[in-house]
C-alpha positions as CSV (number, residue, x, y, z in Angstrom):
1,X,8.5,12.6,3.4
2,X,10.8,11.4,5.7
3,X,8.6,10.0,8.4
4,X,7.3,7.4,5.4
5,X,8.4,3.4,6.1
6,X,8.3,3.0,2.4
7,X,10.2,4.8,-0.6
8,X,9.3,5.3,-4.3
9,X,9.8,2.1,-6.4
10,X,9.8,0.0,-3.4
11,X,8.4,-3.5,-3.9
12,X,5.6,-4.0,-1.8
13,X,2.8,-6.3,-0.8
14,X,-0.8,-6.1,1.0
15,X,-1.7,-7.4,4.4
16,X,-4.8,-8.1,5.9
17,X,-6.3,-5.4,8.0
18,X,-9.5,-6.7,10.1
19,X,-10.1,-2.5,10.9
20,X,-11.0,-2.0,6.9
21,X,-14.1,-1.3,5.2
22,X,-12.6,-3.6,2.2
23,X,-11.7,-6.9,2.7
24,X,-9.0,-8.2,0.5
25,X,-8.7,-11.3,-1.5
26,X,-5.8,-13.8,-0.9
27,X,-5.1,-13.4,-4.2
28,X,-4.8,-9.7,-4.3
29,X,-2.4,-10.2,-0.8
30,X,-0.5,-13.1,-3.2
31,X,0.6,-10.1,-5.6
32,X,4.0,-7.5,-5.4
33,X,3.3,-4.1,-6.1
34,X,5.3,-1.0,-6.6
35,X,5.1,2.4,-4.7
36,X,4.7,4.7,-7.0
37,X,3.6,8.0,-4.9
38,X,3.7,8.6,-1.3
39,X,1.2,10.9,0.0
40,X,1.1,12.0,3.8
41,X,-1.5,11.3,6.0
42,X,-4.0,14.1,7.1
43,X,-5.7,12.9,9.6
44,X,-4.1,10.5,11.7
45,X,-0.5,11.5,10.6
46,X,0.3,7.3,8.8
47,X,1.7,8.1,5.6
48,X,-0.6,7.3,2.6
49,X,0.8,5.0,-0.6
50,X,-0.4,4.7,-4.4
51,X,0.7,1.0,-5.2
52,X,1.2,-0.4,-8.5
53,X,0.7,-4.1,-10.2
54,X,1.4,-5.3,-13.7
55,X,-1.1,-7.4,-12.9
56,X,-4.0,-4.5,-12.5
57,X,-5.2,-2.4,-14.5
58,X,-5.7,0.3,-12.1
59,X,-3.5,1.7,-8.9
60,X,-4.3,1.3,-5.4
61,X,-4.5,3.9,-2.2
62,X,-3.1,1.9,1.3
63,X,-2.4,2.9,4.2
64,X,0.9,2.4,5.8
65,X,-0.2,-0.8,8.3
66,X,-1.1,-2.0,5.2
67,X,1.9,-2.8,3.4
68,X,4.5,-5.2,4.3
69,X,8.3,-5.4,2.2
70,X,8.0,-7.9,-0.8
């Protein structure tokens, strides 16, 4: 993966993106989470990220524009 912005184990954090289905809280874009798998895109080619907190219980799926360095 070598077109992806982001490695594994990179500390991460969510941004706002107003072309979403699902809106996310300020406290969810107030949290650092961890890549943990990098998937590439099918579609429209934007690499695909599994995101982890401490804080949740459960991992995320983001899209690239979604993700800004911690």
């Amino acid at each position: 993966m070598n077109d992806a912005k982001f490695s594994l184990g990179a500390r991460v954090r969510l941004l706002a993106d107003e072309r979403e289905m699902i809106r996310i809280h300020p406290n969810q874009m107030a949290i650092t989470y961890e890549v943990v798998r990098i998937v590439p895109g099918e579609r429209d080619g934007e690499a695909k990220y599994h995101i982890k907190s401490d804080l949740e219980p459960h991992m995320r799926a983001v899209g690239e524009t979604q993700l800004a360095e911690a």
